[in-house]
C-alpha positions in Angstrom: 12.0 25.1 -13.6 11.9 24.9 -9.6 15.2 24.9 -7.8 15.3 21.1 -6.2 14.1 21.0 -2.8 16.5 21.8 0.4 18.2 18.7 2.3 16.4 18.2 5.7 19.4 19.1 7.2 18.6 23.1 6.8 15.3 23.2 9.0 17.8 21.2 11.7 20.3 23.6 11.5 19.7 27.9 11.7 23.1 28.7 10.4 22.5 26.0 7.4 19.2 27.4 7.1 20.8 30.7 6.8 22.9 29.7 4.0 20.5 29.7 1.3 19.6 33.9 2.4 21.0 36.8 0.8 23.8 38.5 3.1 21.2 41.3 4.1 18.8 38.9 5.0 21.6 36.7 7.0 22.4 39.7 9.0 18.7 40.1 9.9 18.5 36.4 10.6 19.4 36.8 14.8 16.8 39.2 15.3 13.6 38.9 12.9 13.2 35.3 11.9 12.4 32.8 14.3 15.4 30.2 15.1 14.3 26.7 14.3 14.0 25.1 17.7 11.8 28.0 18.4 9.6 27.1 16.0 9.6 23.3 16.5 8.3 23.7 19.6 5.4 26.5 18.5 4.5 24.4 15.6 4.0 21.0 18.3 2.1 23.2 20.0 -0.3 24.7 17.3 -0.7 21.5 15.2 -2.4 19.4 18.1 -5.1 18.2 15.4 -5.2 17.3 11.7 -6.3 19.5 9.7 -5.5 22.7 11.8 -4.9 26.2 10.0 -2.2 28.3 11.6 -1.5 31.9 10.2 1.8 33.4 11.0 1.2 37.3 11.6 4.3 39.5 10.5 5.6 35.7 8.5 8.8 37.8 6.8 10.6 35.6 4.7 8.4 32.8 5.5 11.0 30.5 7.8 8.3 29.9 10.5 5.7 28.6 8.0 8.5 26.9 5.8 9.8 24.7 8.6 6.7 24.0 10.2 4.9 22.7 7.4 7.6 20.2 6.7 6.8 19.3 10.6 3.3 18.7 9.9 2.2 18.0 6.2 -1.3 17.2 7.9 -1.7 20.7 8.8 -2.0 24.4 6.5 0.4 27.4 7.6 -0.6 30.6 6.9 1.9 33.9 6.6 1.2 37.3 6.2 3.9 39.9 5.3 3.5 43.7 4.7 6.8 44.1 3.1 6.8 42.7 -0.4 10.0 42.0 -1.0 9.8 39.6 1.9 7.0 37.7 0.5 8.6 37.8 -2.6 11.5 35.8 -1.1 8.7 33.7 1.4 7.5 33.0 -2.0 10.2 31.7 -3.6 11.3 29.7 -0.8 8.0 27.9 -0.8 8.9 26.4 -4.5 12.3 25.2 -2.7 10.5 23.0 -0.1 10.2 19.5 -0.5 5.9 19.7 -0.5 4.4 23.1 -0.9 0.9 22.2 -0.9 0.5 23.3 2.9 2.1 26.5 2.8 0.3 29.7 1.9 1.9 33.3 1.7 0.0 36.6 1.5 1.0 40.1 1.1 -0.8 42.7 3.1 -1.5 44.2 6.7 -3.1 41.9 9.3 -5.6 43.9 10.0 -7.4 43.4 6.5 -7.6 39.6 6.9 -9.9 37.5 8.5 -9.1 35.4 11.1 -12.0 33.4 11.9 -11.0 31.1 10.1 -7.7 30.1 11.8 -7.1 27.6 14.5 -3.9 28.9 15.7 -2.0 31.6 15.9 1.8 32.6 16.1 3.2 35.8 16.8 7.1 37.0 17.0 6.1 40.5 18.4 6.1 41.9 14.8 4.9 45.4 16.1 8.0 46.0 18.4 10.1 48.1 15.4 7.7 50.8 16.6 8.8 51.2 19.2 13.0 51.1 18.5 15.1 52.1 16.5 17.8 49.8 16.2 17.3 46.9 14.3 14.6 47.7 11.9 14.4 45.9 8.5 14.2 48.7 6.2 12.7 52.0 6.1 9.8 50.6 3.9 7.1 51.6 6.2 5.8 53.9 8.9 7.0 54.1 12.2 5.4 55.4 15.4 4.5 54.5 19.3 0.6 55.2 17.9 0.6 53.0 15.1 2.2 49.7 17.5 -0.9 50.9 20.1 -3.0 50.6 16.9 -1.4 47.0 16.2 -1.7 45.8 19.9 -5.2 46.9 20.2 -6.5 45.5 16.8 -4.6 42.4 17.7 -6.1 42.3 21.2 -9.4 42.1 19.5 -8.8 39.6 16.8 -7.9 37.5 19.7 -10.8 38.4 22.2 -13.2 37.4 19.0 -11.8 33.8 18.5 -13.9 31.2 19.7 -12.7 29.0 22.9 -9.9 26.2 21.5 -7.9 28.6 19.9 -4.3 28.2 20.6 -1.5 31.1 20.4 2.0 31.3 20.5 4.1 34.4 21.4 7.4 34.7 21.0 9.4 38.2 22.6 5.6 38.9 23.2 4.2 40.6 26.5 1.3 38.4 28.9 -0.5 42.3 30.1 -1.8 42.8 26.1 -3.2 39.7 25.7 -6.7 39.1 26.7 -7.3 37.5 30.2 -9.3 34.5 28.4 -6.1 32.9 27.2 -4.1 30.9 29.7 -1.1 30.2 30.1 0.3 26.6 29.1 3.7 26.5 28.8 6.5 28.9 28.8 10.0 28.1 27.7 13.5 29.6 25.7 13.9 31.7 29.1 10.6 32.7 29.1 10.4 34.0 25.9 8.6 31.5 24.5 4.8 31.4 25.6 2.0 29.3 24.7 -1.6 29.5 25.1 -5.6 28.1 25.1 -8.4 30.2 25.1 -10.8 29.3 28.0 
């Protein structure tokens, strides 16, 4: 049996949202999961038609997809997690949302997917744990400054090989590893917060 679907109130509401997470995931809450106003205004931003598909890269426990597809029932978000433990629990959320049908979680690396298929994109710099040390989520994975270069490039191409329309949000992400076909929309949350169309 499926746990009943969460109140509204918890995608209006980070600390609420919080609530339902296990204490290690609450403590990783201010630093790897997107805060909910942050993601209202990357979700108005990607879902500017019907029927878009937006894939999450680095989706975690899922709360950017979660909360965005509750914004837009009209549109499909996409997640993809390495760690699978945090799909597990992206996974398990899903079943605690009031429509599911619009959410999709995968477990793997981004760099075996295809994205041709995906209208927009949304990226909370996913790669930086390479390059610190504090603040990691576990010790489940490799670390190095060569494998974020590896990341950042394959990104970069992914990017450069989407077709003009394609819309991308970065969030903590840096403008000089982006390719120069995407500009610049909007930028908000002190900068942090940057939105874009490829030419």
């Amino acid at each position: 049996m499926n746990p009943p679907p969460l109140s509204t109130a918890y995608y209006s509401d980070d600390e609420l949202y919080d609530s339902q997470l296990s204490p290690r995931m609450k403590k990783l809450s201010p630093i790897h999961w997107s805060p909910l106003e942050v993601i209202k205004a990357a979700a108005a931003f990607l879902s500017d038609k019907p029927g878009s598909k937006i894939i999450d890269i680095g989706s975690g426990i899922g709360k950017f997809c979660i909360v965005a597809a509750q914004q837009y029932p009209d549109c499909d978000f996409y997640g993809i997690e390495q760690r699978r433990d945090l799909h597990e629990i992206a996974l398990m959320s899903r079943k605690n949302t009031p429509s599911e049908l619009n959410l999709h979680f995968m477990h793997g690396n981004f760099t075996e997917l295809d994205f041709s298929g995906y209208d927009g994109l949304y990226f909370f710099n996913s790669f930086a744990e390479n390059l610190y040390n504090f603040g990691r989520i576990d010790n489940s994975i490799q670390y190095s400054a060569g494998l974020y270069n590896y990341y950042a490039n394959y990104f970069y191409k992914i990017l450069d090989n989407k077709t003009s329309g394609t819309r991308l949000v970065t969030y903590h992400g840096s403008d000089s590893e982006l390719p120069k076909s995407y500009q610049l929309i909007q930028v908000s949350f002190n900068n942090y917060l940057k939105m874009y169309i490829k030419e």
